[in-house]
KEVEXVO-479385 format. One record per residue (C-alpha): x, y, z. Coordinates in steps of 0.5 Angstrom, whole numbers, padded with zeros to 4 digits, always signed. Layout:
residues N
XYZ;...
END
This chain:
residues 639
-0019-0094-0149;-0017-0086-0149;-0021-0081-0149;-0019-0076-0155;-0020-0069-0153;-0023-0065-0159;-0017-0059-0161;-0021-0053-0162;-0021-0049-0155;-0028-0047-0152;-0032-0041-0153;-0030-0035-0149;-0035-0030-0147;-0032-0023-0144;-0038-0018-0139;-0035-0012-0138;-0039-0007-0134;-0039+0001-0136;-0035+0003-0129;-0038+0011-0130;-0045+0013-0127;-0046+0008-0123;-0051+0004-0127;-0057+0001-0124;-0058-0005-0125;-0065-0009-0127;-0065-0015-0122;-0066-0019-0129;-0059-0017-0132;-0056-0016-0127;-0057-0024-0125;-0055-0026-0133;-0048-0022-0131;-0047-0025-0125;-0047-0032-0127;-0044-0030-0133;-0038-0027-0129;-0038-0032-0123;-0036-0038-0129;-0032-0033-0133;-0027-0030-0128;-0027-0034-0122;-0023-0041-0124;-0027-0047-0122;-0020-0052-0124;-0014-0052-0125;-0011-0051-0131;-0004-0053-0135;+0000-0050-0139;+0003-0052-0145;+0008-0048-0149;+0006-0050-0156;+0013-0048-0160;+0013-0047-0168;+0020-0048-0172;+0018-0045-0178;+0012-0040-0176;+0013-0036-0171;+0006-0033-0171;+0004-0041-0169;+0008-0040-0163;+0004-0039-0157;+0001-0043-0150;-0004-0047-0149;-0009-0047-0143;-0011-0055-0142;-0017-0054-0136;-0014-0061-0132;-0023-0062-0130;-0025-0064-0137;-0018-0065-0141;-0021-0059-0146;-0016-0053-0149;-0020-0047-0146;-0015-0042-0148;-0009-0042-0154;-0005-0034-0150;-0001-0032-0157;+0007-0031-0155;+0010-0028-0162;+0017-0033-0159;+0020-0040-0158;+0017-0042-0150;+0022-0045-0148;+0020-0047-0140;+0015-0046-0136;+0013-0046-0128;+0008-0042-0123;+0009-0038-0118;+0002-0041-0114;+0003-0035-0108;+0002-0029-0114;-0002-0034-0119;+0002-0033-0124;+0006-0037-0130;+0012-0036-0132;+0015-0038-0139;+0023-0037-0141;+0023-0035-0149;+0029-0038-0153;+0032-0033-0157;+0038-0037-0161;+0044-0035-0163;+0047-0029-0162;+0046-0029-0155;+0043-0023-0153;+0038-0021-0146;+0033-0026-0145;+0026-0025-0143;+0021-0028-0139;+0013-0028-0140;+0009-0027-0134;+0001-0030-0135;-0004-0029-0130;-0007-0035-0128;-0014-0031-0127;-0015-0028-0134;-0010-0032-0138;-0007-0026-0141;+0000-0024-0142;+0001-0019-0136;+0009-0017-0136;+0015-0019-0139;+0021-0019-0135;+0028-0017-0139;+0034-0016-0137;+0035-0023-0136;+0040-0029-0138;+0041-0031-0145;+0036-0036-0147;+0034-0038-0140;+0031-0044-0138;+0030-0050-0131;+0025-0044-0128;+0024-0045-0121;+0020-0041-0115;+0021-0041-0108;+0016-0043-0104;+0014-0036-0102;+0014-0034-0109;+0018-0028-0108;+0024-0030-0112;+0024-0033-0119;+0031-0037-0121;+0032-0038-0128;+0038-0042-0131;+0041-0038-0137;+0046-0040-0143;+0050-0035-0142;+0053-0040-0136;+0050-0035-0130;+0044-0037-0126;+0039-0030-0125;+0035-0028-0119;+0029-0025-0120;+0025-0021-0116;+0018-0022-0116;+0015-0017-0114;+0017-0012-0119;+0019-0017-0124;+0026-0015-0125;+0033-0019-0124;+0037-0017-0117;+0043-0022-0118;+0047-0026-0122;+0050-0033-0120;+0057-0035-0124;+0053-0043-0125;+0055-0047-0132;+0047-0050-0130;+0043-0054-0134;+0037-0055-0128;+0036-0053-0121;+0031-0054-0117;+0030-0050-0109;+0029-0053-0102;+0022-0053-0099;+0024-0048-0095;+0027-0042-0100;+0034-0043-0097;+0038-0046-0101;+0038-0047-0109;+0040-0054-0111;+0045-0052-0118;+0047-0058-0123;+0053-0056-0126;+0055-0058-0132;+0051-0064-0132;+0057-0068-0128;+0057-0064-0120;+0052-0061-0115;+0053-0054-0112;+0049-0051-0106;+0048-0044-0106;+0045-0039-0100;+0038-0036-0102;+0040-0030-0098;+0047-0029-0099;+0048-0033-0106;+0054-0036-0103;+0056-0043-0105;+0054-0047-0099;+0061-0054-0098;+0063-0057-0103;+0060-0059-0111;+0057-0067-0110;+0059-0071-0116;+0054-0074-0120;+0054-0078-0127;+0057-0076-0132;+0050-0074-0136;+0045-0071-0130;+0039-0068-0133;+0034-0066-0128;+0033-0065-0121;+0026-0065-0116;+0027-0064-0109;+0022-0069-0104;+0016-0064-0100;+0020-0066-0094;+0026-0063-0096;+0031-0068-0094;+0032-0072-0100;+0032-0069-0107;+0032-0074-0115;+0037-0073-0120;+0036-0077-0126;+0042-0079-0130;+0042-0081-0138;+0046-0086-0136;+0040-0089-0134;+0039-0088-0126;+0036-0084-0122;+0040-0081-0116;+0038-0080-0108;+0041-0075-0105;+0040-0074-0098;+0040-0066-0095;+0044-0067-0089;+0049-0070-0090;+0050-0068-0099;+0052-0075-0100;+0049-0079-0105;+0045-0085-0101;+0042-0090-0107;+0042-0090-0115;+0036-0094-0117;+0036-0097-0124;+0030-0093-0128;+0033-0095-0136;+0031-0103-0137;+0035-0107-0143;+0029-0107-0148;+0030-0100-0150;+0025-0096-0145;+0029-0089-0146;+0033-0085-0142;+0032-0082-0136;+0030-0075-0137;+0024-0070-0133;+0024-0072-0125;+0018-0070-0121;+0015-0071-0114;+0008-0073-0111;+0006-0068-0107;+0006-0074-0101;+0013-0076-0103;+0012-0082-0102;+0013-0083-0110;+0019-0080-0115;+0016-0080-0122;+0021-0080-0128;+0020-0079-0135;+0024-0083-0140;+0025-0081-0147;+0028-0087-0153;+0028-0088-0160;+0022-0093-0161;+0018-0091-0153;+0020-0088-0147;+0015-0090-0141;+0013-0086-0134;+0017-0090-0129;+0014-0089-0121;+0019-0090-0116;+0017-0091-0109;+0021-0087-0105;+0020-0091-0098;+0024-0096-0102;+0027-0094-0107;+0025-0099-0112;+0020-0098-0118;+0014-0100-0117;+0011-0098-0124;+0012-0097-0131;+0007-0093-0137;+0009-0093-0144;+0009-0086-0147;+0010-0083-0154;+0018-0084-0157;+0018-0077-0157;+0016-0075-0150;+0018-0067-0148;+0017-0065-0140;+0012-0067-0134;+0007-0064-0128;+0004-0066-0123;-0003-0063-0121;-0004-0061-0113;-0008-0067-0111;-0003-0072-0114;-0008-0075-0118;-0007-0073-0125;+0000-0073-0129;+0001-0070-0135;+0006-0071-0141;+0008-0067-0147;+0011-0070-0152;+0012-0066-0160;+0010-0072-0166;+0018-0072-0169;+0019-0076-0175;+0020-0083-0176;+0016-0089-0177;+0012-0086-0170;+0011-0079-0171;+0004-0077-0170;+0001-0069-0168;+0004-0067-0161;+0000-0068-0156;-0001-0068-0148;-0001-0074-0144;-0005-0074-0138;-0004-0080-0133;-0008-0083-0127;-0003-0084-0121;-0007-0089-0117;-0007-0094-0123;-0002-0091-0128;-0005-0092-0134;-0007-0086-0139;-0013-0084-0138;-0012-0078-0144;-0009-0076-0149;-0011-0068-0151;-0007-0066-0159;-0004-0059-0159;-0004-0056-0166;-0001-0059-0170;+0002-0054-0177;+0001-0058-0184;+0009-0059-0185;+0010-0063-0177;+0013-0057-0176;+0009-0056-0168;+0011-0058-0162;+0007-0059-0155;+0013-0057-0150;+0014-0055-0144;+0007-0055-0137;+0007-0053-0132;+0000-0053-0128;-0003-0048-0123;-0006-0048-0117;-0013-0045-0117;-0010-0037-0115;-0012-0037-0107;-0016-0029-0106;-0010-0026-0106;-0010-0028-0114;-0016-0024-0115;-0013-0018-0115;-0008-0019-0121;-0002-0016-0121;-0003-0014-0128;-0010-0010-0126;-0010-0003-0127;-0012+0000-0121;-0017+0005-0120;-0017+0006-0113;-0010+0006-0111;-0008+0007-0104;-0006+0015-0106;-0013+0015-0107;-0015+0016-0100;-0014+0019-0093;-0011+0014-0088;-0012+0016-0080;-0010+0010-0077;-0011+0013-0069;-0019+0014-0071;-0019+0009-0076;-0023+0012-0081;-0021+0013-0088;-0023+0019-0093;-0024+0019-0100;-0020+0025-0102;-0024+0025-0110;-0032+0025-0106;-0029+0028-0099;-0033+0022-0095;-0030+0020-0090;-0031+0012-0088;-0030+0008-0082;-0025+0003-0084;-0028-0003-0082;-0034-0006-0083;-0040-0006-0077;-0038-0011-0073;-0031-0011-0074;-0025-0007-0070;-0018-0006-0070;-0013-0005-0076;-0014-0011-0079;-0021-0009-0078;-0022-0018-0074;-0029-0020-0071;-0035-0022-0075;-0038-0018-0080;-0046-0016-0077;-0051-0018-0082;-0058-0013-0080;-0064-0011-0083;-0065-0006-0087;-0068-0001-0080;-0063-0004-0077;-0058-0001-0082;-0061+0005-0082;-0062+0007-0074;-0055+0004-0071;-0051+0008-0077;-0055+0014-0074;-0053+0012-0067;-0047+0011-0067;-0041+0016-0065;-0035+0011-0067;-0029+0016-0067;-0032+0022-0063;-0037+0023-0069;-0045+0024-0068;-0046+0025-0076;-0045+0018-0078;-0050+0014-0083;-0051+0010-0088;-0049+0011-0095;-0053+0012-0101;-0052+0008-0107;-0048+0012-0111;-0044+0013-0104;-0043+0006-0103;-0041+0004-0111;-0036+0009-0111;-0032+0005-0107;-0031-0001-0111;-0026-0003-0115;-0026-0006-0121;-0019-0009-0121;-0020-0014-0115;-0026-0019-0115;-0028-0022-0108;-0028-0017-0105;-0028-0013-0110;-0025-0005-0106;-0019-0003-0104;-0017-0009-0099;-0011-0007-0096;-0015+0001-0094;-0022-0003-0093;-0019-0010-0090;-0023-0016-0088;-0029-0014-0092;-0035-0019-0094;-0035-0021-0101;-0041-0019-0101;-0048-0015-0101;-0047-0008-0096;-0054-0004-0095;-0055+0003-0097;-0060+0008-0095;-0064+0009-0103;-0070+0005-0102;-0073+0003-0110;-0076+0007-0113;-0081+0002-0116;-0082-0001-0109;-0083+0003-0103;-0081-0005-0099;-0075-0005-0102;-0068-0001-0102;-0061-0002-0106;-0056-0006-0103;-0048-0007-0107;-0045-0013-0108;-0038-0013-0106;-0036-0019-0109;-0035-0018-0117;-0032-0013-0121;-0037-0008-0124;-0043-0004-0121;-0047-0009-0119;-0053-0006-0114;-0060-0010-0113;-0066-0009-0110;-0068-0013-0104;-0073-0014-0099;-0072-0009-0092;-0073-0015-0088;-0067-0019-0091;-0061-0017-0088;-0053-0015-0091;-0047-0011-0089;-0046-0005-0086;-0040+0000-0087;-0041+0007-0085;-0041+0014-0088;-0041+0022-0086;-0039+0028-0090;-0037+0028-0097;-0042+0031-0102;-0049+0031-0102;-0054+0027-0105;-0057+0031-0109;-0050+0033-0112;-0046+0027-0112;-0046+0026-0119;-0043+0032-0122;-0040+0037-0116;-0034+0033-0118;-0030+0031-0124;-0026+0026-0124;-0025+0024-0132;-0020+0028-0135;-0020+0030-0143;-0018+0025-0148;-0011+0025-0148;-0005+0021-0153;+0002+0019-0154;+0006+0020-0160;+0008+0013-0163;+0017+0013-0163;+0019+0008-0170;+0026+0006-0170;+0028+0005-0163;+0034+0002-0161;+0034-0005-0158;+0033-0007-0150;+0033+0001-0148;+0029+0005-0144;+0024+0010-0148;+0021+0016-0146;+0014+0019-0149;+0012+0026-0150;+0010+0030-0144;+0002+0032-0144;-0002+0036-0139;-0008+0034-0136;-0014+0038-0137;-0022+0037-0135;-0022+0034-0127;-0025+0039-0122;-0022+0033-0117;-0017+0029-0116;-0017+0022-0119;-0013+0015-0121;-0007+0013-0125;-0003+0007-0126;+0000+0005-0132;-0001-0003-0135;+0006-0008-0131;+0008-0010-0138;+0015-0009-0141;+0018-0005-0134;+0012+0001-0136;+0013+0006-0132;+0010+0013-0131;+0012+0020-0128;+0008+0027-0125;+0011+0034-0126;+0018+0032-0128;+0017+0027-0121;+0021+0020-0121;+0017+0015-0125;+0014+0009-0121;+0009+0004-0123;+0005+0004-0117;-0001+0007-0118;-0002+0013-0115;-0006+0021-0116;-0007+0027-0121;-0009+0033-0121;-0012+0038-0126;-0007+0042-0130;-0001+0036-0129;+0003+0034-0133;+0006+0026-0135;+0010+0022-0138;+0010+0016-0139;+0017+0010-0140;+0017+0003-0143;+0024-0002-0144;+0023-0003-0152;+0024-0010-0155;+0030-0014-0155;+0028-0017-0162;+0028-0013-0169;+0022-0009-0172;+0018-0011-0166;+0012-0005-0163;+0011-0005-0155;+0006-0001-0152;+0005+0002-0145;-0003+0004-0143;-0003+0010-0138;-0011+0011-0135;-0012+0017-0131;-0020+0017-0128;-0022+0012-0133;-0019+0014-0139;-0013+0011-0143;-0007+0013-0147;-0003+0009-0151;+0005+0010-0152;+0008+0005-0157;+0015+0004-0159;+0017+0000-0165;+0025-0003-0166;+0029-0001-0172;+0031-0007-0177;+0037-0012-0175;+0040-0019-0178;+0035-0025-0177;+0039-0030-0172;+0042-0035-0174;+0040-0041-0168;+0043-0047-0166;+0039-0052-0168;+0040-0054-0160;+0032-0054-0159;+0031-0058-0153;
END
């Protein structure tokens, strides 16, 4: 029997950390916060994302979050727009979600989701109308979309923003495993190869069927699938682009017609989707032998189709629809070792049929890179510190401390070599000791010191990685014994994103990393200040569509020293100090200066974008509302 997976999504618990003061933390809330944050933030599977698409009701619009360990909804993140398709970018840990904006066309627009917060981080414009077959390369620097307005858009990844177009009348794509070639069905009757770098065509167009839907490369690269409504699936070998086998997916008893193709992470097995009036089936194709080894009946109805990293679980969408088979939209979740459905998670469903579960994707678990978001304001950016490379030593430009880069027992630019674990006397005698650099003045920092280094954006490490390379996420000694207990000193932990500083016996042993100069002591925490006054933006109404708008420029006041600034990543946010270029790097600002901030407006009518700035800790928010147009009038064509 299938196991029905109830539809309410989970409860969600959000811990926040105030960052100012470097609050101490009693060992028993701090044990409550640090559980509560490892199940939180840190992902313990991978999740699908299923784009949940209303016709009727726009606020219904959204995707939905499917944790593929237990098949349960944990998160519903709101679009406000059609999800039209959907894929990741496992290198950044993000999902990409086209939107369908219908008719007229006009800029199309990806959503960006961050697979650590799920929350929508980014909107990426300036892209072809109604785009759609998102891919990826392998590195995850480039995203190609697939566009109604017969061009195919190249996106860098890194700063979300279209960098090419390809003439292409495409209706799916996919990229070889090794990101140089993009494979580009044209028309639905020929295949086209262009060179990633060059974005030149590559030989001639491969003809197909008359009606070729989806395209998936096999991992090893040298063959790649075509699925044909006429009912096959075509084997394309790579070297020599010529069509080696057509195997017969359609059977006489109306078992649908081919549509959504994917590959096992082996290779050893192709996986078709079919889709009929009366069913459709999950069809298992062994590519060895280029025979169907398996068939799985599916809903009538049935959308799209991924696979999980393992290869163990596969999972379908399907919308409901109308007829004698309608039901509520659901996702479909298939064991790929006995081919039988093992689940079946219902999506929302809205009172007049009007929802469909459309298009997943699923995540890998974000590898450490990930658990620094994109999306993440900063409050220690690189700006923030002084670099001597020769010495390796690196300077605090708001406290005046001067660090060593690397942890003790680590050495050279990318600070290799195991971390030393030491005792607290040990701590304390070798930093006294040392006279790395030519210095003879170097310590062990105390605990206000040593939080002052971390960085709420990031988590394990949570600092400054690229300025503090290959350190532990863990636990660094200071030199503040605990106050309470003359046998124990405060140690920080470095690998969650708030203040995390504990007690622990002087016998236990933690990393080191040392300290000279800077403020003393009993001064650190008010010589400098590094928050400024409240500061605000004037809203602007009635902007005109897709254009860039600029804020009012304010004048920072309150700092006795140089702090942070950074903007939010979304709607290509951007900001500027004293009339200087406008970046969205995060940077430093000083008392007395002056900024702005920019940000695209909505390529949708009556529509309100905002852009955060934070400068030290505090925010101001520009928003921007787009004046009235017409509604669209769509095309009915919504698959």
């Amino acid at each position: 029997m299938n196991a029905k997976i109830p539809l309410e999504p989970s409860n969600a618990i959000t811990v926040a950390e105030n960052a100012e003061g470097f609050q101490m933390l009693n060992f028993a809330r701090s044990l409550v916060l640090l559980l509560l944050l490892t199940s939180l933030t840190a992902p313990a599977a991978e999740y699908a994302y299923v784009g949940n698409r209303n016709y009727t009701t726009l606020g219904r619009n959204a995707v939905i979050v499917v944790d593929t360990a237990n098949n349960a909804i944990v998160q519903t993140i709101p679009m406000n727009a059609w999800p039209w398709r959907n894929t990741v970018n496992s290198a950044l840990g993000v999902v990409y979600v086209t939107i369908f904006d219908g008719l007229p066309l006009r800029p199309g627009r990806v959503f960006v989701i961050n697979g650590i917060t799920n929350e929508l981080s980014a909107i990426i414009t300036g892209v072809g109308s109604n785009p759609s077959s998102p891919v990826v390369n392998s590195a995850g620097t480039r995203l190609y979309t697939a566009n109604e307005d017969h061009t195919v858009s190249v996106i860098d990844t890194a700063s979300n923003s279209v960098v090419a177009t390809i003439p292409a009348v495409s209706t799916a794509m996919d990229i070889n495993p090794a990101g140089t070639q993009l494979y580009i069905i044209q028309g639905q009757t020929s295949l086209r190869i262009f060179d990633t770098t060059s974005l030149t065509e590559v030989g001639t167009p491969i003809p197909l069927c008359g009606s070729a839907v989806d395209i998936a490369f096999k991992p090893s690269g040298d063959f790649v699938y075509v699925t044909c409504l006429e009912g096959q699936l075509l084997v394309i070998n790579t070297a020599t682009q010529q069509v080696v086998a057509t195997i017969q997916i359609t059977e006489s008893d109306d078992s649908g017609v081919p549509q959504n193709v994917i590959l096992h992470p082996s290779g050893a097995y192709a996986y078709v989707k079919t889709r009929g009036n009366a069913n459709g089936q999950f069809v298992v194709v062994d590519t060895a032998s280029m025979a169907v080894i398996a068939r799985t009946q599916l809903p009538a109805n049935s959308q799209a189709m991924a696979i999980n990293t393992e290869g163990t679980r596969v999972y379908v969408t399907d919308n409901g629809g109308g007829g004698p088979a309608a039901h509520n939209p659901e996702v479909t979740v298939i064991d790929t070792v006995s081919y039988a459905v093992v689940a079946t998670v219902p999506a929302p469903a809205s009172p007049d049929g009007s929802d469909a579960a459309f298009d997943v994707a699923v995540l890998p678990t974000p590898p450490s890179l990930a658990f620094c978001p994109a999306g993440n304001v900063r409050t220690k950016p690189n700006s923030l510190y002084l670099q001597n490379s020769e010495q390796q030593v690196v300077t605090d430009n708001s406290t005046g401390l001067m660090w060593r880069k690397c942890s003790e027992g680590q050495a050279g630019s990318s600070c290799t070599g195991s971390a030393s674990l030491l005792n607290w006397t040990q701590a304390l005698t070798g930093a006294a000791a040392s006279s790395f650099a030519g210095y003879t003045d170097w310590r062990l920092p105390n605990v206000k010191e040593l939080a002052s280094l971390i960085e709420p954006a990031c988590y394990a490490p949570s600092i400054n990685r690229s300025i503090f390379p290959a350190t532990p996420s863990a636990a660094f000694w200071s030199s503040t014994t605990f106050a309470a207990a003359p046998g124990e000193a405060w140690k920080v932990e470095f690998n969650y994103a708030f203040n995390a500083n504990y007690d622990d016996y002087k016998t236990e042993s933690h990393y080191v990393r040392l300290v000279r100069g800077g403020m003393p002591l009993d001064n650190f925490d008010h010589q400098a200040d590094s928050t400024p006054d409240a500061f605000g933006f004037s809203a602007q109404t009635n902007s005109a569509l897709a254009t860039v708008v600029t804020s009012n420029s304010i004048t920072i006041a309150g700092l006795t020293t140089v702090t942070g600034i950074a903007t939010t990543q979304a709607f290509n946010a951007q900001y500027s100090v004293n009339g200087g270029p406008f970046t969205a790097t995060p940077g430093a600002i000083s008392n007395g200066d002056t900024a702005r901030v920019r940000l695209t407006s909505s390529a949708s009518a009556n529509t309100t974008r905002s852009a955060t700035l934070t400068i030290g800790g505090v925010l101001g928010v520009f928003q921007v509302t787009t004046g009235t147009l017409p509604d669209p009038i769509f095309n009915g064509n919504f698959e």
